[in-house]
C-alpha positions in Angstrom: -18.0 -8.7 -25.2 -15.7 -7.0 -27.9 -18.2 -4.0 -27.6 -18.1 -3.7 -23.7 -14.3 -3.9 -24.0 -14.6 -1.1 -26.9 -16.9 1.0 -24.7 -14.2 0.8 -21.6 -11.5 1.7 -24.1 -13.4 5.2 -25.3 -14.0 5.7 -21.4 -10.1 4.9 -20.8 -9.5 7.6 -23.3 -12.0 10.1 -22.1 -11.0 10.2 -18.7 -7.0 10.6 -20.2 -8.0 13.4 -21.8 -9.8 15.0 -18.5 -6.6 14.4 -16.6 -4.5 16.2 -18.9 -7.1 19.0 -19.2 -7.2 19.1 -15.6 -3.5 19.5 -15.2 -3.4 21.9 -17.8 -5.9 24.2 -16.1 -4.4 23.3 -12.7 -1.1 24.8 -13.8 -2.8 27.7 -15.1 -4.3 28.4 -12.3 -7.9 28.6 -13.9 -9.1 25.9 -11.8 -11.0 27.7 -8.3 -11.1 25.9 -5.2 -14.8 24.6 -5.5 -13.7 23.5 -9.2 -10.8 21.6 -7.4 -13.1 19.9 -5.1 -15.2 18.7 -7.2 -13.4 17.3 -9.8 -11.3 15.1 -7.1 -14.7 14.1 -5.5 -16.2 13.1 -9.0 -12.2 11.0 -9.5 -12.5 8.9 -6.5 -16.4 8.1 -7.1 -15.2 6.9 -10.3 -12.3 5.0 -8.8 -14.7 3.5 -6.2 -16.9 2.3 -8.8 -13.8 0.8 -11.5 -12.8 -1.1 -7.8 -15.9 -2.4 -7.3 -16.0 -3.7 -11.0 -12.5 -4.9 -11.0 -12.6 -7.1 -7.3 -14.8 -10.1 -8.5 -12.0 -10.1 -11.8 -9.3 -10.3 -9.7 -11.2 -13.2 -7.7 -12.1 -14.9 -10.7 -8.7 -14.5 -12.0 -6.7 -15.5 -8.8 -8.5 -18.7 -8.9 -7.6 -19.4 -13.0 -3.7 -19.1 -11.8 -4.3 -21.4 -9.0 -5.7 -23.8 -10.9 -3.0 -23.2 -13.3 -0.1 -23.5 -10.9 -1.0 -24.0 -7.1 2.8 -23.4 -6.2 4.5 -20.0 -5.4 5.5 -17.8 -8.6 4.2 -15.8 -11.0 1.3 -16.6 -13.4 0.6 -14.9 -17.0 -2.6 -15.0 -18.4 -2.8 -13.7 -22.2 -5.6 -12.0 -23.6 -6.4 -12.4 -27.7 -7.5 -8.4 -27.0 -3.4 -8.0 -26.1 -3.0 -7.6 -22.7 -1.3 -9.6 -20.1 -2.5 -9.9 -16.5 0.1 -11.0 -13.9 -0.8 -12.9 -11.1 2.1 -13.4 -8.4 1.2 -16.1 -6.1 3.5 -15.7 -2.7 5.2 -18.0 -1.0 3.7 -18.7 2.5 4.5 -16.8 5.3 5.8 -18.0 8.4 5.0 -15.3 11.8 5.2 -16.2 15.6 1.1 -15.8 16.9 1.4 -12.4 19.4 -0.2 -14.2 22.2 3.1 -16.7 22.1 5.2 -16.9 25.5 8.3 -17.1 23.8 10.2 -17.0 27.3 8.4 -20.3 28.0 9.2 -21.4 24.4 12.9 -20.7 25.4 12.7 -23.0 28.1 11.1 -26.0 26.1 13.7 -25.9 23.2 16.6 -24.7 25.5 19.6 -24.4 23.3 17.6 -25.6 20.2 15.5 -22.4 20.3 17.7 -20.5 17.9 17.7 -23.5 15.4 13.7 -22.4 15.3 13.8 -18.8 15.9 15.5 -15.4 14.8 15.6 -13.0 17.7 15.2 -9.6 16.8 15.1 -6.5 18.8 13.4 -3.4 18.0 13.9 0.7 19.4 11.2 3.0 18.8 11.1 6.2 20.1 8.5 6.8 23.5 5.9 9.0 23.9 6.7 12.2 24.4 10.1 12.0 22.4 10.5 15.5 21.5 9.6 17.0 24.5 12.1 14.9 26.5 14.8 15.1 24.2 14.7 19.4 24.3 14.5 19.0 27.8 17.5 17.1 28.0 20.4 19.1 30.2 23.7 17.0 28.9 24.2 18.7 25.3 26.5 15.0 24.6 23.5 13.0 25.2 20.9 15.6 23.7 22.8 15.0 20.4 23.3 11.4 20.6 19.7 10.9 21.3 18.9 13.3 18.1 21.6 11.7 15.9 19.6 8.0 16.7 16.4 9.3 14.7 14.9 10.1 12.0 12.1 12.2 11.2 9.5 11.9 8.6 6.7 14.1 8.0 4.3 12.6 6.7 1.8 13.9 3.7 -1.1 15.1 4.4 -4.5 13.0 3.2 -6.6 13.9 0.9 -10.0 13.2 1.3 -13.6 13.8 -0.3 -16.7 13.1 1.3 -20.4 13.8 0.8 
């Protein structure tokens, strides 16, 4: 085992030093487009393939901290080659189902619903936002409405395929 653990190590170290080539040639500006490509298609087949290897671990080591400590917390596990490996085991989680009437729940529990439930409202902007709010005469309302929001742009995704 110490060998296989020596051999990830040297691969660990390896790809380190790609990354930092990488950069260095990406800041350059030596790296072409096609060079870019290929070079992030080659990093997520290799990030594919160190997930696939390190699911059944995390399985495996999941169930050592259960068996360990079955309650909600946090779970080290030592290595004698140094490391640590946290496993945080959650607290369950409580959730009304969707398909749940909770007007007819209301009616059951009557005053004894809010002893049960938190009622919680929630605004989200409709389709078609933008294009109602610029068509918006009343320049009070126009701003009220623009003031209410927030808008994030999101990042684009970066993708490789085959």
């Amino acid at each position: 085992m110490d060998n296989r653990i020596n051999d990830l190590r040297r691969l660990v170290q390896a790809i380190e030093t790609v990354a930092e080539t990488v950069a260095d040639e990406l800041q350059g500006g030596s790296l072409t487009q096609d060079d870019q490509v290929a070079i992030g298609h080659l990093l997520v087949a290799l990030g594919k393939k160190a997930d696939e290897a390190l699911d059944p671990l995390k399985r495996s080591l999941r169930e050592i901290a259960l068996q360990q400590q079955s309650k909600p917390g946090t779970v080290y596990l030592d290595s004698a080659h140094g490391p640590t490996c946290l496993v945080v085991i959650p607290k369950p989680s409580v959730q009304v189902h969707k398909d749940t009437d909770m007007e007819v729940l209301k009616g059951i529990l009557g005053t004894r619903f809010d002893v049960f439930f938190e009622t919680m409202t929630n605004y989200k902007p409709r389709p078609e936002f933008e294009n109602r709010t610029a068509a918006c005469n009343d320049e009070r309302e126009r701003q009220a409405v623009i003031d209410a929001v927030k808008v994030d742009e999101g990042t684009p995704r970066v993708s490789f395929k085959e």
